[in-house]
C-alpha positions as a printed Julia matrix, in Angstrom:
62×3 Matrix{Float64}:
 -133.67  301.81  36.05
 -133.41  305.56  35.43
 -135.83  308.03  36.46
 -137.56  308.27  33.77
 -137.8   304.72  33.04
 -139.13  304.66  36.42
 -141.96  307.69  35.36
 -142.56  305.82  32.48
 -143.68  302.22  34.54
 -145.52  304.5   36.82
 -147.31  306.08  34.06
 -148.4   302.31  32.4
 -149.1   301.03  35.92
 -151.34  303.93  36.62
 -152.75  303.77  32.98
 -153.68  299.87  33.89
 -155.22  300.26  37.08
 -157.26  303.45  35.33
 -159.03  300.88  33.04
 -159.43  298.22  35.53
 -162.13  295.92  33.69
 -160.24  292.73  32.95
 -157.78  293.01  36.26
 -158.25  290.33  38.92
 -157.96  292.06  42.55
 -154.31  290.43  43.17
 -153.24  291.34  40.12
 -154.45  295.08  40.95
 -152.83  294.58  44.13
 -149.73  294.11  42.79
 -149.49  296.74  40.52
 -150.74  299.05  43.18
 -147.51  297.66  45.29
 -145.42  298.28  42.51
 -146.58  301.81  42.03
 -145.85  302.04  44.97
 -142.37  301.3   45.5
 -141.52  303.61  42.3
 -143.21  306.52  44.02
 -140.99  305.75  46.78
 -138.0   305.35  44.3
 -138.6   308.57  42.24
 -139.4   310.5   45.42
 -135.73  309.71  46.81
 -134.07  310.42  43.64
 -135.66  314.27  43.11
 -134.84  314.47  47.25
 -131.45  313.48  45.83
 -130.92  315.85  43.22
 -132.18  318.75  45.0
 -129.65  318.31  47.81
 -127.54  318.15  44.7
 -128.6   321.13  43.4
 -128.69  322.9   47.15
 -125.0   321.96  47.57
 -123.94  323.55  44.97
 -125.84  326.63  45.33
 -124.3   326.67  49.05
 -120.69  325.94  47.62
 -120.91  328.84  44.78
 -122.69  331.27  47.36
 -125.28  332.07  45.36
């Protein structure tokens, strides 16, 4: 999954737990896992691109 495919389950998984009503508590459990995990996920991949980024500023000498 990219990271914005990623963003995008977040935002639906987010927009779900937002209305709530007609969710049983595992079920809202498990979403809130979920979330979770692609928090996790997107938060490695932007530590990820700015060492990326960083690198290359380094290697250029800017």
């Amino acid at each position: 999954m990219t990271f914005e495919e990623k963003l995008a389950k977040l935002s639906q998984i987010v927009e779900r737990l937002e209305k709530g009503n007609d969710l049983p508590l595992e079920d809202s459990l498990k979403l809130f896992e979920e979330g979770v995990g692609l928090v996790r996920a997107c938060r490695e991949t932007l530590e990820n691109a700015e060492q990326r980024v960083t690198n290359v500023l380094e290697t250029d000498n800017f």
